[in-house]
C-alpha positions in Angstrom: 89.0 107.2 113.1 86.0 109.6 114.2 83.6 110.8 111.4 85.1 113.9 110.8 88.6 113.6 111.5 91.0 114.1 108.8 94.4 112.0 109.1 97.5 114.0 108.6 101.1 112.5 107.5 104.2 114.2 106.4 106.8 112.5 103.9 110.4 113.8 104.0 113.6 113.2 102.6 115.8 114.2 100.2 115.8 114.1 95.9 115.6 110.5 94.8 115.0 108.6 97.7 111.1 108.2 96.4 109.2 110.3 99.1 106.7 111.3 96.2 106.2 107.8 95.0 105.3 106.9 98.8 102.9 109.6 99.2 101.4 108.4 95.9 100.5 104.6 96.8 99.1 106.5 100.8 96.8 108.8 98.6 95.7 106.0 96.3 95.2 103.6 99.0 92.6 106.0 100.9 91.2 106.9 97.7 90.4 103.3 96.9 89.3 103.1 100.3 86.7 105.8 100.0 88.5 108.6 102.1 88.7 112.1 100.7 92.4 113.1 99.5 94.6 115.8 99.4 98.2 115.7 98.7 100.6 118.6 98.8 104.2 118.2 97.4 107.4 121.3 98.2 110.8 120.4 95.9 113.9 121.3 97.0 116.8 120.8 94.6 115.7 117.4 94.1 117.7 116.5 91.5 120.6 116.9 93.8 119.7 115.2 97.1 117.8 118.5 97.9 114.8 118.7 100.6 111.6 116.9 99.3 108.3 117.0 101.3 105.0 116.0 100.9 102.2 116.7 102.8 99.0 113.7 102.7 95.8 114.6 104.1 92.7 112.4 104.1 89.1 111.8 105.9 85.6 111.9 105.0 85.9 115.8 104.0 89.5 118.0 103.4 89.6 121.6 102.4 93.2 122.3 102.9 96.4 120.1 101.5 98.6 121.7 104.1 99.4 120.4 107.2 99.5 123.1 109.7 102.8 123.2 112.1 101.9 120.9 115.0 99.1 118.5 113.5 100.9 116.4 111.9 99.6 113.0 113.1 102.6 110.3 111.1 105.5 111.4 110.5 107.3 109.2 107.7 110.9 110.5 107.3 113.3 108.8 104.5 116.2 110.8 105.7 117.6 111.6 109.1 118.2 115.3 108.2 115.4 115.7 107.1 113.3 114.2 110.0 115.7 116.9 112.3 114.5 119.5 109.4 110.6 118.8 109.6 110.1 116.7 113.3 108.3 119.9 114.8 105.5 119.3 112.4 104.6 116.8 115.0 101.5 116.6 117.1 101.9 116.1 121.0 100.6 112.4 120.7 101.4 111.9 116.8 103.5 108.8 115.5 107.2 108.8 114.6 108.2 106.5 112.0 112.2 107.3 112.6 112.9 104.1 114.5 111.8 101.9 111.7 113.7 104.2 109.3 116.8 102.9 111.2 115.7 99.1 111.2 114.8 99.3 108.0 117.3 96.6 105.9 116.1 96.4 102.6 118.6 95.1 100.0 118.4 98.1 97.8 117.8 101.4 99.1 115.7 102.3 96.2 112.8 100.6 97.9 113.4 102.0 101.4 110.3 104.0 100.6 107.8 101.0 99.8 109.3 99.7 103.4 108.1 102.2 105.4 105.0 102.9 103.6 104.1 99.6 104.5 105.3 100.3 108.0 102.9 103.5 107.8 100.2 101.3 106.8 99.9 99.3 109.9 98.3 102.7 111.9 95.9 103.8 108.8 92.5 102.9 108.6 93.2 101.8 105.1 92.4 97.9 104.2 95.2 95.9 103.0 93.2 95.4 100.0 93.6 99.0 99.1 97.3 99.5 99.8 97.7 96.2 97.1 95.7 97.7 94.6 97.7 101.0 95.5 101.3 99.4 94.6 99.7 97.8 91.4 98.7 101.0 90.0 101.6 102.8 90.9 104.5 100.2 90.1 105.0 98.3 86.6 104.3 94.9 86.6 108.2 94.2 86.5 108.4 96.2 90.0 105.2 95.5 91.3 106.4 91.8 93.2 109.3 92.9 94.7 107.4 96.1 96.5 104.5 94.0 97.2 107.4 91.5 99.4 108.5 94.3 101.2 105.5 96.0 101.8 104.0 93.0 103.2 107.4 92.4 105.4 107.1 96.0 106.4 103.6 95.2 107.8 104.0 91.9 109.6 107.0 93.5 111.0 105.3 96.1 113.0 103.5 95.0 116.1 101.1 97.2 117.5 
């Protein structure tokens, strides 16, 4: 990452599947990592399996929580639609995260989103330390081992 560049990544999917809990642990994880933050989040109808996006931006100095069309550098979608919806976001040269959406096999779809953050984490500058101390704030103790398995899978699992 160059001094001044700011690191852009748009979460989508659809009510419940957790993409605000995964932009959560990315923001908290650059924020422990000493990265300026800023996070933007657009409901749909949520509450029914509508649209939900959110927008993470980080670096050494942000001004705007938007992404603007076309710079969006990591694209982390939790539901195919909504990767269709949201894909021309995308950066000539940015990072899809669809594929491992589809080899994602998690036993409960309810932590499909720690998966792929930790998927997401293998490209950040962000030290592992910080994505740990991330999933404790952000999970209960009673949650926090299970995400920590799968975010850790999630990582070894991606070879760059």
């Amino acid at each position: 990452m160059k001094n001044n560049e700011t690191i852009n990544i748009l979460f989508c999917g659809i009510g419940g599947q957790g993409v605000l809990k995964a932009s959560e642990l990315c923001c908290l994880a650059a924020l422990f990592d000493g990265y300026h933050v800023k996070k933007s989040e657009v409901h749909g109808m949520a509450q029914r399996g509508g649209s939900v996006e959110s927008h993470v931006r980080f670096g050494k100095l942000v001004y705007s929580p938007l992404i603007p069309c076309g710079m969006v550098d990591y694209l982390l979608p939790l539901h195919r639609d909504e990767h269709e919806r949201l894909k021309h976001f995308l950066k000539h040269g940015g990072i899809d995260l669809l594929q491992w959406l589809e080899k994602a096999e998690t036993a409960d779809k309810k932590y499909l989103n720690t998966y792929m953050v930790g998927v997401l984490s293998r490209f950040l500058p962000i030290k592992e330390n910080s994505w740990l101390r991330a999933l404790e704030v952000a999970f209960s103790h009673k949650k926090y081992d299970y995400n920590k398995h799968l975010f850790l899978r999630a990582r070894r699992e991606v070879q760059l």
